[in-house]
C-alpha positions, 0 to 999 in steps of 0.5 A: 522523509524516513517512513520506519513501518512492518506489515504482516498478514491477517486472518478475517477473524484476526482483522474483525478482533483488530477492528472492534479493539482500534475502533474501541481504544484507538482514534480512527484517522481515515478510512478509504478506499485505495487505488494504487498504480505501480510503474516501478521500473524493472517490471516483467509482465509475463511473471507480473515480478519485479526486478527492481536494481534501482531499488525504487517504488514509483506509483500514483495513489488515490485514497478517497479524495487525496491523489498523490505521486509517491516514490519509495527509495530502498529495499521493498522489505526494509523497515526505513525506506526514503519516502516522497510524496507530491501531492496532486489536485483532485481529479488530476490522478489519470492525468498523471497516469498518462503523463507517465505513460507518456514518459515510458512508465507504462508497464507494472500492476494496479491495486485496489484495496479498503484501508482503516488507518489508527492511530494508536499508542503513538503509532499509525496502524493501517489494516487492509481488506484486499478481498473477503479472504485476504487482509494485512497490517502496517504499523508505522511510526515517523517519531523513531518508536521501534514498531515490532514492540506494539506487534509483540503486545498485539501478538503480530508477527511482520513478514520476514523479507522472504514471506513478503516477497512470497505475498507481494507474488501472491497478490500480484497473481491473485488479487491485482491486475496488470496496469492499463490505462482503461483498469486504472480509469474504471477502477477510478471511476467507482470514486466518482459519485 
């Protein structure tokens, strides 16, 4: 499947004005908790970068109750990437997480955020709330509708690939942590009830 989606970041004050106007004129679709490990290949641990020339994403998400295994193909700021999910059972995600390890994925960051999905005039709009600080949008679209005219009307303005770069290095040295097997099972447990 070909995702087309852009992303930007947000002021607190610009995410609660989004909320209260989705929450109003939009349809919630889901609401979670996110955990993310990310074992792209081409990680460098000490710069907490990639060097990614294979131009892939490889991670294991959980989204409340849904775990996945999710490959990106392309460039990270790309408005069309290739994406493919295999979804997981319940409960299997830090299975996965060693299988991987297992095969040498054993290397990258691991993020943990709250995400509002929308939808939206036909859109999917995801806003993010990764610390009391830091927020961010995606606008995402699978029917071919140019997602930068919904920004326009909302008066949005997407990363350009060097500002996404600059907040996926900001995030990587501020907000996430490096991956290891015990973060990654803590991180997991705040699922558990």
């Amino acid at each position: 499947m070909i995702e087309t989606e852009i992303r930007g970041r947000l002021t607190k004050e610009s995410f609660n004005n989004l909320l209260a106007l989705f929450q109003k004129e939009g349809k919630l679709k889901d609401h979670y908790s996110r955990l993310s490990v990310d074992i792209s290949p081409g990680f460098d641990p000490k710069t907490r970068t990639w060097n990614n020339q294979a131009q892939t994403d490889l991670r294991l998400k959980k989204s409340g109750k849904s775990e996945k295994i999710s490959l990106k193909i392309g460039e990270y700021h790309l408005q069309e990437r290739k994406e493919i999910d295999v979804k997981l059972q319940e409960g299997e995600f830090i299975k996965a997480v060693d299988l991987f390890m297992s095969l040498g994925f054993d290397s990258g960051m691991i993020y943990f955020w709250e995400s509002w999905e929308f939808e939206y005039q036909g859109f999917e709009i995801k806003l993010s709330k990764y610390t009391d600080e830091y927020y961010t949008w995606e606008i995402e679209t699978k029917e071919g509708e140019d997602p930068d005219v919904l920004a326009s009307q909302l008066s949005l303005i997407p990363y350009t690939k060097q500002e996404y770069k600059q907040a996926i290095d900001y995030e990587n040295q501020s907000i996430h942590q490096p991956f290891s097997l015990d973060v990654a099972e803590q991180l997991y447990g705040r699922f558990e009830k």
